[in-house]
Structures are given as structure tokens and as C-alpha cells.
N, CA, C and O atoms as CSV, one atom per row, in Angstrom:
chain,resi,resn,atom,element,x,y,z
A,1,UNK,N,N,10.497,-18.089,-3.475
A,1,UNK,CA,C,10.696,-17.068,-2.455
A,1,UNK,C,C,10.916,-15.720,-3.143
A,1,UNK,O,O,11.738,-15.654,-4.057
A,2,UNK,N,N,10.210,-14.615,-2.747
A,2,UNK,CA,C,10.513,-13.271,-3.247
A,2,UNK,C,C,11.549,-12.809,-2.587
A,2,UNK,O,O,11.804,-13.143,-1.430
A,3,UNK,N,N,12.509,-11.672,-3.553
A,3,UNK,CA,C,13.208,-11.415,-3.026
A,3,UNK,C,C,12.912,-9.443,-2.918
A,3,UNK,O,O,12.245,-8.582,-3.491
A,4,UNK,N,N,13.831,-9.551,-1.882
A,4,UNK,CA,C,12.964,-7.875,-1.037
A,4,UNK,C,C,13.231,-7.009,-2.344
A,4,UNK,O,O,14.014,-6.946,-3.292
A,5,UNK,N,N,11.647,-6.123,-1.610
A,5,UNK,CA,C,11.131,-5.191,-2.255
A,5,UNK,C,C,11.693,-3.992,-2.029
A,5,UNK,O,O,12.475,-4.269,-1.120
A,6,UNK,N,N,11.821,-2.835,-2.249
A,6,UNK,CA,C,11.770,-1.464,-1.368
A,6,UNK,C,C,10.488,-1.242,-1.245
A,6,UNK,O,O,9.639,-1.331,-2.131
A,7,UNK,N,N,10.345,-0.954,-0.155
A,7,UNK,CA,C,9.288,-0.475,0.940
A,7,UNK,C,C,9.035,1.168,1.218
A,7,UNK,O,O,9.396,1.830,2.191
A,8,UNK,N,N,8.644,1.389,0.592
A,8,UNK,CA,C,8.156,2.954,1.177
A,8,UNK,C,C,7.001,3.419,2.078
A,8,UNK,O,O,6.063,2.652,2.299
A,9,UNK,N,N,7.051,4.925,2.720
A,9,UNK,CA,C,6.327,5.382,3.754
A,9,UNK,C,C,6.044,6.497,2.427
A,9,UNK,O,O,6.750,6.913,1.510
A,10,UNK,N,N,4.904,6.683,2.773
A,10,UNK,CA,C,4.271,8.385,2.214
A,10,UNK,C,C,3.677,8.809,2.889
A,10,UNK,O,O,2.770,8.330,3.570
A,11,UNK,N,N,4.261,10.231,2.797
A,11,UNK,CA,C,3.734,11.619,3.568
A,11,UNK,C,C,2.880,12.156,2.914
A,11,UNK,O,O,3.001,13.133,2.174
A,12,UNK,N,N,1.401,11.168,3.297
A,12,UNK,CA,C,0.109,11.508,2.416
A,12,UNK,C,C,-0.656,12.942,3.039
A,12,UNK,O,O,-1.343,13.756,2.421
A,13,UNK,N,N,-0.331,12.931,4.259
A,13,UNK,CA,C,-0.768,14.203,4.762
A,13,UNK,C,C,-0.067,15.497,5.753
A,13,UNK,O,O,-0.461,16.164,6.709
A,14,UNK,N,N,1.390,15.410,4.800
A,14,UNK,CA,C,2.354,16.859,4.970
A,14,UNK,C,C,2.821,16.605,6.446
A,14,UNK,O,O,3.526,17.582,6.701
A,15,UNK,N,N,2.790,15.873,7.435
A,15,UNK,CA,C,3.429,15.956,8.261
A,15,UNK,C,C,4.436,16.619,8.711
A,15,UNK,O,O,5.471,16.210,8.184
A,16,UNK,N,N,4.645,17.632,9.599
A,16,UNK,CA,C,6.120,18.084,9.743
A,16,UNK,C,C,6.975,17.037,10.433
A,16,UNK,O,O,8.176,17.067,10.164
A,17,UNK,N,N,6.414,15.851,11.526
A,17,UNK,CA,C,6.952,14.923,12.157
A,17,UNK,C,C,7.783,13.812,11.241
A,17,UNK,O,O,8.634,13.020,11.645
A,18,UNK,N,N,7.223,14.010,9.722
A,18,UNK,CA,C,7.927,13.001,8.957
A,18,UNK,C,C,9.461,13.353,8.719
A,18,UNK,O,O,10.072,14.401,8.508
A,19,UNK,N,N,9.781,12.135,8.834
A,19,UNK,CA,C,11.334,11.941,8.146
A,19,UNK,C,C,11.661,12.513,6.739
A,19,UNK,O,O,11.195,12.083,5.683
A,20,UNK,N,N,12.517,13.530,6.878
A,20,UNK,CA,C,12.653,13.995,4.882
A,20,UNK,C,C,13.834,13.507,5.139
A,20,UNK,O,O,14.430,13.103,6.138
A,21,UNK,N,N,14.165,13.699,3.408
A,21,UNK,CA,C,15.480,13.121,2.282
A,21,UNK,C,C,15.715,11.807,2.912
A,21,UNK,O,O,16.771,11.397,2.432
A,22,UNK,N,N,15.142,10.747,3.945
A,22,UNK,CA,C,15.737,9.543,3.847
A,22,UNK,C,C,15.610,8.596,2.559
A,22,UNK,O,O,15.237,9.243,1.581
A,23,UNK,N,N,15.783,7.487,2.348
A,23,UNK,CA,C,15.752,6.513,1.504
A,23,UNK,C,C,14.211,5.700,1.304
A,23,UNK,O,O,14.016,4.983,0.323
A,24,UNK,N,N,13.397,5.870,2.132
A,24,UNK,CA,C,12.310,5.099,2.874
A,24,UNK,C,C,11.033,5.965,2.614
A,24,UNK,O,O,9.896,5.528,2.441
A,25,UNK,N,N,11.441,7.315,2.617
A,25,UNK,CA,C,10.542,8.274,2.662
A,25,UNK,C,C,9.945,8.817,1.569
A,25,UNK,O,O,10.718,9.298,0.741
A,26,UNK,N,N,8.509,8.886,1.285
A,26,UNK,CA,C,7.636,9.516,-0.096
A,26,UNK,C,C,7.527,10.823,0.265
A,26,UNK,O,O,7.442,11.176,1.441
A,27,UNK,N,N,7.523,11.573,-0.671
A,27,UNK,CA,C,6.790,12.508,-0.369
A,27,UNK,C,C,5.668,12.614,-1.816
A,27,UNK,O,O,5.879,11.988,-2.854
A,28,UNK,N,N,4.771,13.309,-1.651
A,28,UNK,CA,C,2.987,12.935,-2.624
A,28,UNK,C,C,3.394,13.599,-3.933
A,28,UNK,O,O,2.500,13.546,-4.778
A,29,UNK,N,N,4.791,14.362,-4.416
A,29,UNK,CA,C,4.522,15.032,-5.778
A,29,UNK,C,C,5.623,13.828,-6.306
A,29,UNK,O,O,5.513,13.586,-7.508
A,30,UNK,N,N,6.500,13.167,-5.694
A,30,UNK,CA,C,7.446,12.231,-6.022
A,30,UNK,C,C,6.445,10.759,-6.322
A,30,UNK,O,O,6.675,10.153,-7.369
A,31,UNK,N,N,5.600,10.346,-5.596
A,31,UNK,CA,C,4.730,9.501,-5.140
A,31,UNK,C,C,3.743,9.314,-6.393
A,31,UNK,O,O,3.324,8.190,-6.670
A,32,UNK,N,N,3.330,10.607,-7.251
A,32,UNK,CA,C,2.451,10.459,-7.966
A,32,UNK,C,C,3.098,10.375,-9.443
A,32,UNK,O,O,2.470,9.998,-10.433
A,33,UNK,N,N,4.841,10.900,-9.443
A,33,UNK,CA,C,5.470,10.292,-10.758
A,33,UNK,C,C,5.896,9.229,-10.939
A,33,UNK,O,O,6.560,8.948,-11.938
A,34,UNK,N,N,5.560,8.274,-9.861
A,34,UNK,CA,C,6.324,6.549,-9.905
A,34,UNK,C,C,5.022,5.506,-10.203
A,34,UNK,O,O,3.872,5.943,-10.223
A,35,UNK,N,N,5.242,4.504,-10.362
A,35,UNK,CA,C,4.544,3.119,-10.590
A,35,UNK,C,C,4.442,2.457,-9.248
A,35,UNK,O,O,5.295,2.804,-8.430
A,36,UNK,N,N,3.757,1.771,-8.956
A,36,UNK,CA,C,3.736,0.501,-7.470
A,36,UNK,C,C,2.996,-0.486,-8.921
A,36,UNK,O,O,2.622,-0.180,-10.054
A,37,UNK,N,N,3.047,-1.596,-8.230
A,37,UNK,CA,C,2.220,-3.095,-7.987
A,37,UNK,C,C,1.520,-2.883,-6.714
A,37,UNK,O,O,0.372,-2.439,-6.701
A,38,UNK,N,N,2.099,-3.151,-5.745
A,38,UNK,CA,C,1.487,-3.051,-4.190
A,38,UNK,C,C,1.415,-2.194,-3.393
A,38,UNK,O,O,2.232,-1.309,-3.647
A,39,UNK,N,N,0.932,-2.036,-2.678
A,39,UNK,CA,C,0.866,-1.097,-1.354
A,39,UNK,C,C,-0.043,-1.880,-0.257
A,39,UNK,O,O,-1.123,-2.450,-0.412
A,40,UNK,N,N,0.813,-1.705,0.984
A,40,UNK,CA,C,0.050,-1.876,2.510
A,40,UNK,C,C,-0.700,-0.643,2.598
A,40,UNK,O,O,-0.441,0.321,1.879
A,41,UNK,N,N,-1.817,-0.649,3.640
A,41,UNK,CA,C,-2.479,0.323,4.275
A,41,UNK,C,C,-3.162,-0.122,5.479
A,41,UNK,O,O,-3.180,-1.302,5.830
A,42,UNK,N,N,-3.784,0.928,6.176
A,42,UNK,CA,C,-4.502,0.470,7.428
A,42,UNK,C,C,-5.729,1.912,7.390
A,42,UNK,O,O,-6.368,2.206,8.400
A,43,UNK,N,N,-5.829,2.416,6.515
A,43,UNK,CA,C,-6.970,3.526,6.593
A,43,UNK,C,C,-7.403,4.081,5.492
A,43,UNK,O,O,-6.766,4.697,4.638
A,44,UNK,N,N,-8.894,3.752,5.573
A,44,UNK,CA,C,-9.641,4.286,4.516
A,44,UNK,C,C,-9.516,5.491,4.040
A,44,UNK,O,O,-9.737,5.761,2.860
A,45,UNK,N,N,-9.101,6.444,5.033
A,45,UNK,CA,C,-9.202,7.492,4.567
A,45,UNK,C,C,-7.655,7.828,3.014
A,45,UNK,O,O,-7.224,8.618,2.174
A,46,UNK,N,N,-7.544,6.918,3.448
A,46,UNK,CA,C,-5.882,7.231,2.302
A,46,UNK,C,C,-6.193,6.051,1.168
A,46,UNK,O,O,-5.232,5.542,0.592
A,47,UNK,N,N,-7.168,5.744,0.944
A,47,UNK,CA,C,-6.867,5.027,-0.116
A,47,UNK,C,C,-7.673,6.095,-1.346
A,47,UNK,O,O,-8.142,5.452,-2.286
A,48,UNK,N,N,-7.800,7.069,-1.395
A,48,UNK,CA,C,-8.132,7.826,-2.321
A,48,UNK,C,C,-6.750,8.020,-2.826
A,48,UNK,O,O,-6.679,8.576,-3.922
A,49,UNK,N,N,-5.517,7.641,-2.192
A,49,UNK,CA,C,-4.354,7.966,-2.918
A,49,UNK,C,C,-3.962,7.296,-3.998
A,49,UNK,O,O,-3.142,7.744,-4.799
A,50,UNK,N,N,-4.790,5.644,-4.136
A,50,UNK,CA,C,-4.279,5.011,-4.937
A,50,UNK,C,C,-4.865,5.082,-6.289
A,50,UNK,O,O,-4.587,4.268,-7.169
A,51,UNK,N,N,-6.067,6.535,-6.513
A,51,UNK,CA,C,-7.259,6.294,-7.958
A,51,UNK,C,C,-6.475,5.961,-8.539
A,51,UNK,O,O,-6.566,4.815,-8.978
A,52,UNK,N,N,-5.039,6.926,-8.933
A,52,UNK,CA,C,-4.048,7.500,-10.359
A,52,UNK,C,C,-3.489,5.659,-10.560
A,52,UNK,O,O,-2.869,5.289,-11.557
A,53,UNK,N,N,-3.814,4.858,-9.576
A,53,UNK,CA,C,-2.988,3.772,-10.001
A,53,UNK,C,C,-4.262,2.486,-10.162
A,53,UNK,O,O,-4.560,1.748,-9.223
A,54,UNK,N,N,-4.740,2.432,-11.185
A,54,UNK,CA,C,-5.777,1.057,-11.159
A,54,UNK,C,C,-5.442,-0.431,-11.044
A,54,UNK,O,O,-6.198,-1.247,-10.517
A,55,UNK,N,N,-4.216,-0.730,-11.592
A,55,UNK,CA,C,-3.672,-1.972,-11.729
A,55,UNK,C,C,-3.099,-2.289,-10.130
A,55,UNK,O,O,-2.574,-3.386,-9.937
A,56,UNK,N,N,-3.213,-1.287,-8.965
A,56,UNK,CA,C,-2.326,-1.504,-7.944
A,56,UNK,C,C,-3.166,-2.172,-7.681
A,56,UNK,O,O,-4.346,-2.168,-8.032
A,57,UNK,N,N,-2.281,-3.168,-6.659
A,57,UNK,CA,C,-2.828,-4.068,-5.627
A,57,UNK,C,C,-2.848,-3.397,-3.785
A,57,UNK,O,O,-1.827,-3.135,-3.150
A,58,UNK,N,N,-3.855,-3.293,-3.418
A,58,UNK,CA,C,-3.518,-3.078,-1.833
A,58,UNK,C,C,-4.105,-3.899,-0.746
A,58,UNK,O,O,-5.320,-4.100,-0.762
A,59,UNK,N,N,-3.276,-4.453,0.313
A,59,UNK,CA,C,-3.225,-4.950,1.010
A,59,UNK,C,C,-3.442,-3.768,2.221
A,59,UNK,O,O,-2.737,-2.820,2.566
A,60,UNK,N,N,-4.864,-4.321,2.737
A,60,UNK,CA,C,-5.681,-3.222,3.426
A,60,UNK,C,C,-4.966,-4.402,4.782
A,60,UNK,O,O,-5.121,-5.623,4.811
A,61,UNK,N,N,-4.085,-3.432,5.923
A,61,UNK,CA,C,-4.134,-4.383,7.207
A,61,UNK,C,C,-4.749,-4.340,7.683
A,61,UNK,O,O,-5.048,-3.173,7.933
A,62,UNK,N,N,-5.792,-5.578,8.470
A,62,UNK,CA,C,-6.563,-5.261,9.278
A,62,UNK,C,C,-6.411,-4.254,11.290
A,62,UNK,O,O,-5.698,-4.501,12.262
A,63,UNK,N,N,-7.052,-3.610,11.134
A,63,UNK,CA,C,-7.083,-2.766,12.357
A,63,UNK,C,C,-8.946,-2.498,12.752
A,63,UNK,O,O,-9.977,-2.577,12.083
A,64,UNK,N,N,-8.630,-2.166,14.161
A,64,UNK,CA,C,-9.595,-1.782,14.527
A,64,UNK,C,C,-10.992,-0.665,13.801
A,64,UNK,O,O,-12.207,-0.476,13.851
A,65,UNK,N,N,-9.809,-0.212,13.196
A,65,UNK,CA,C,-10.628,1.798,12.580
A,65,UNK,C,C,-10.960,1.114,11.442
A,65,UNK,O,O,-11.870,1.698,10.854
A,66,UNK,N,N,-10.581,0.066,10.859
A,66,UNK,CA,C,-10.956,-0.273,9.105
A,66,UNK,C,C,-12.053,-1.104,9.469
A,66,UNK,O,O,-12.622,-1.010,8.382
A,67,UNK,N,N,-12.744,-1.786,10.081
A,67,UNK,CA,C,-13.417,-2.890,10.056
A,67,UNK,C,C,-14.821,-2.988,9.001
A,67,UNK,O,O,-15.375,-3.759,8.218
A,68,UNK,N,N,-14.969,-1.346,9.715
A,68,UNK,CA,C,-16.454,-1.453,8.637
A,68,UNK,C,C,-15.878,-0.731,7.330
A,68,UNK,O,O,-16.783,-0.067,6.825
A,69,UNK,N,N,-15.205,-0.675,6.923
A,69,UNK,CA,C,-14.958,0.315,5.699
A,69,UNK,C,C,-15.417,-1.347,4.275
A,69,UNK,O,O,-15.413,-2.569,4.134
A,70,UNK,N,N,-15.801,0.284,3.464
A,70,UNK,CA,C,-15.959,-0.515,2.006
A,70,UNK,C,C,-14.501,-0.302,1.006
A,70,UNK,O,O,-13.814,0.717,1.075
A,71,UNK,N,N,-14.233,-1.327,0.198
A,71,UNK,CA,C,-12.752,-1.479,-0.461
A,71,UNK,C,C,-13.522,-0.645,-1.871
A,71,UNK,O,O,-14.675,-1.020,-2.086
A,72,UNK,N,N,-13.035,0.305,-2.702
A,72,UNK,CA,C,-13.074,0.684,-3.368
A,72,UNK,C,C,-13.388,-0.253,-4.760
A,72,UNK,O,O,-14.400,-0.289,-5.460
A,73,UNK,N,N,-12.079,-1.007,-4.873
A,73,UNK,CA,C,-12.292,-1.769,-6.000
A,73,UNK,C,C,-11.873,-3.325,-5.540
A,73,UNK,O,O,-11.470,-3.555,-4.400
A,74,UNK,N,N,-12.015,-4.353,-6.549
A,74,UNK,CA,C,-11.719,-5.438,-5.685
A,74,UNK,C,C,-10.437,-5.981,-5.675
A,74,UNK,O,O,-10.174,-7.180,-5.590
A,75,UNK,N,N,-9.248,-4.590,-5.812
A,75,UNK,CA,C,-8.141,-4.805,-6.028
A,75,UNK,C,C,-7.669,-5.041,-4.544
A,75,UNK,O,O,-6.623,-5.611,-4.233
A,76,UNK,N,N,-8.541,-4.549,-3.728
A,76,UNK,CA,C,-7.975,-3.954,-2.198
A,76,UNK,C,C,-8.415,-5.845,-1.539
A,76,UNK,O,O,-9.292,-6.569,-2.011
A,77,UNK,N,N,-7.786,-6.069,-0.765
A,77,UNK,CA,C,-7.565,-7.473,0.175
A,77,UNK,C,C,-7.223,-7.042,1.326
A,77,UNK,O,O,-6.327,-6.234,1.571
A,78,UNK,N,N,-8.303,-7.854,2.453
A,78,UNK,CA,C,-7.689,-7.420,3.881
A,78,UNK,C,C,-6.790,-8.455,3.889
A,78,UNK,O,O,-6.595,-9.276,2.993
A,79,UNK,N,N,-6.145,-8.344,5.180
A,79,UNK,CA,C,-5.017,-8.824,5.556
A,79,UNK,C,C,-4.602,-9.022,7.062
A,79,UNK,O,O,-4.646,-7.971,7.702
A,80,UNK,N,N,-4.265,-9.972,7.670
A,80,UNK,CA,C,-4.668,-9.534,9.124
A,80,UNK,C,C,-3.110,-9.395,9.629
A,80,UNK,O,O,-2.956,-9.107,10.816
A,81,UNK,N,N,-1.929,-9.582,8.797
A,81,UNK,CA,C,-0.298,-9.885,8.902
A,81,UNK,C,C,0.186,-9.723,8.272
A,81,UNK,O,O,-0.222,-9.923,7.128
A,82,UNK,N,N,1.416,-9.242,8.512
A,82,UNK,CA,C,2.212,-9.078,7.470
A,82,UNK,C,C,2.787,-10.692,6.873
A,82,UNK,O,O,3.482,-10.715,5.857
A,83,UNK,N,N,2.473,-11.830,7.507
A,83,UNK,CA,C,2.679,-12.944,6.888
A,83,UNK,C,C,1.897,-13.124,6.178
A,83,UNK,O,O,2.418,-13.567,5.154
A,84,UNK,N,N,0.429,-13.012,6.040
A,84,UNK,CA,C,-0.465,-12.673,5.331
A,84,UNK,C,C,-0.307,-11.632,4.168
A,84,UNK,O,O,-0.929,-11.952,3.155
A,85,UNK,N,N,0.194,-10.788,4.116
A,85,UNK,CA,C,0.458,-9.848,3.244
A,85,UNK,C,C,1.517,-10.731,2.062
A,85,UNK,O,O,1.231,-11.227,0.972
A,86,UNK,N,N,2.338,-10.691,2.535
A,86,UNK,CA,C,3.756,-11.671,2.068
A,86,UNK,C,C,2.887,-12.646,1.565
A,86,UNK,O,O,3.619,-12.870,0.602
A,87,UNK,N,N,1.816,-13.533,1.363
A,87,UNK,CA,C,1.395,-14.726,0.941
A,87,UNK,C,C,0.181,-14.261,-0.410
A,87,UNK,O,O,-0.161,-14.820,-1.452
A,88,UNK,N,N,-0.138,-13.178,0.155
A,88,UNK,CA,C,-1.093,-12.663,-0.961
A,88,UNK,C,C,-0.282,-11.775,-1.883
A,88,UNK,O,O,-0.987,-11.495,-2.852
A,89,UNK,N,N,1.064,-11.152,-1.979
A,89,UNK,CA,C,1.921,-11.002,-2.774
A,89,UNK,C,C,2.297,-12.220,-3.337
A,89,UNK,O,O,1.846,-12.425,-4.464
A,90,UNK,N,N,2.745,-12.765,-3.028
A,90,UNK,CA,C,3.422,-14.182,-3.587
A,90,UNK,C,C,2.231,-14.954,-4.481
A,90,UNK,O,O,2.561,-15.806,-5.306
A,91,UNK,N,N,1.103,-14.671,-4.308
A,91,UNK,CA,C,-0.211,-15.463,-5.018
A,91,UNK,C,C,-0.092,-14.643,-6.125
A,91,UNK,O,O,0.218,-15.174,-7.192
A,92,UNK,N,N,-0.315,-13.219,-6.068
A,92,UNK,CA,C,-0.767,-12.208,-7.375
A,92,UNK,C,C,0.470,-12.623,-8.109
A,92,UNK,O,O,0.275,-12.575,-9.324
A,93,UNK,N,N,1.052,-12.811,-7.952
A,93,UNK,CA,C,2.685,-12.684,-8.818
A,93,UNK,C,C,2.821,-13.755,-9.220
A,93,UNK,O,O,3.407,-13.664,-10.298
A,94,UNK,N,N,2.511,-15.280,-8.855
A,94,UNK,CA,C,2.546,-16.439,-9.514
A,94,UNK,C,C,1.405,-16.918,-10.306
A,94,UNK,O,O,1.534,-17.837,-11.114
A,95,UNK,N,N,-0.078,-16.115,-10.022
A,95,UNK,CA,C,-0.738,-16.223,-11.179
A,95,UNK,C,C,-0.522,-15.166,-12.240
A,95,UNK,O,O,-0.551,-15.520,-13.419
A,96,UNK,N,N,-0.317,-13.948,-11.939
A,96,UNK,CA,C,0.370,-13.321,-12.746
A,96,UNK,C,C,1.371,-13.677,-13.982
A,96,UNK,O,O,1.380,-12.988,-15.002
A,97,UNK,N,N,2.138,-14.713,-13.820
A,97,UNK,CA,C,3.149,-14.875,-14.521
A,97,UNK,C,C,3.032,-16.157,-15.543
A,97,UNK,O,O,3.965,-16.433,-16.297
């Protein structure tokens, strides 16, 4: 069983509606001095965020707007759940190791 991650949101596109200084919250110049393994998503248009990181893994959720999109590299995995998500984490990490 994994034990929890921190989970972050990024404010990939400046929002004024976003939440600042919480605990939860990215913002893109903080975002681009850290490391991930993983990331969720649900839109093509934001996965240009992940070039700077090659080794990431993303868990593309499935939605309506993604269906036809192409995955960049074959790091990206759809996903139709977050139980699904949770199971394809738990795979990379035990062959991983």
C-alpha cells in the first residue's frame, strides 16, 4: 500500500481565481524548480508543461475533450479513475524497484 503523496494544483495559466500561498497550490516559476515522478491531467493543452521533466510519469484522466488527443511520449497513460490512477502508480513503482 502507498502511503500519501502531496498532491499539487498548478496555476499553469495565471489565473486570478486561483488559490495563492495555500499548501496545495503551484505556482509555474516554483513548479519549474522542483522534481515530480507523477502528475494527473485531463488536457492536452497543458502537457507541454511537463517537456523540462522526461522521466515524469502522467496519468492523462480520461474526459470527454482528451479523447482524440496524441500522448507526447509513451510516458503519458490514460486513465479512466482515480482508482485507476492509484493502480498504475503502484505498478511503475514496484517495477521500478
Amino acid at each position: 500500500m502507498l502511503s500519501r503523496a502531496k498532491l499539487y494544483c498548478l496555476n499553469k495559466y495565471g489565473r486570478d481565481s486561483f488559490i495563492r500561498n495555500s499548501d496545495f497550490n503551484l505556482e509555474l516559476e516554483d513548479y519549474y524548480s522542483m522534481k515530480f515522478d507523477f502528475a494527473v491531467e485531463d488536457s492536452p493543452m497543458a502537457f507541454r508543461f511537463f517537456e523540462h521533466l522526461p522521466e515524469l510519469k502522467v496519468m492523462v484522466y480520461n474526459r470527454p475533450w482528451n479523447q482524440e488527443c496524441e500522448f507526447p511520449t509513451a510516458n503519458f497513460c490514460r486513465c479512466s479513475d482515480w482508482n485507476r490512477i492509484r493502480e498504475q502508480v503502484e505498478h511503475i513503482l514496484k517495477i521500478s524497484s
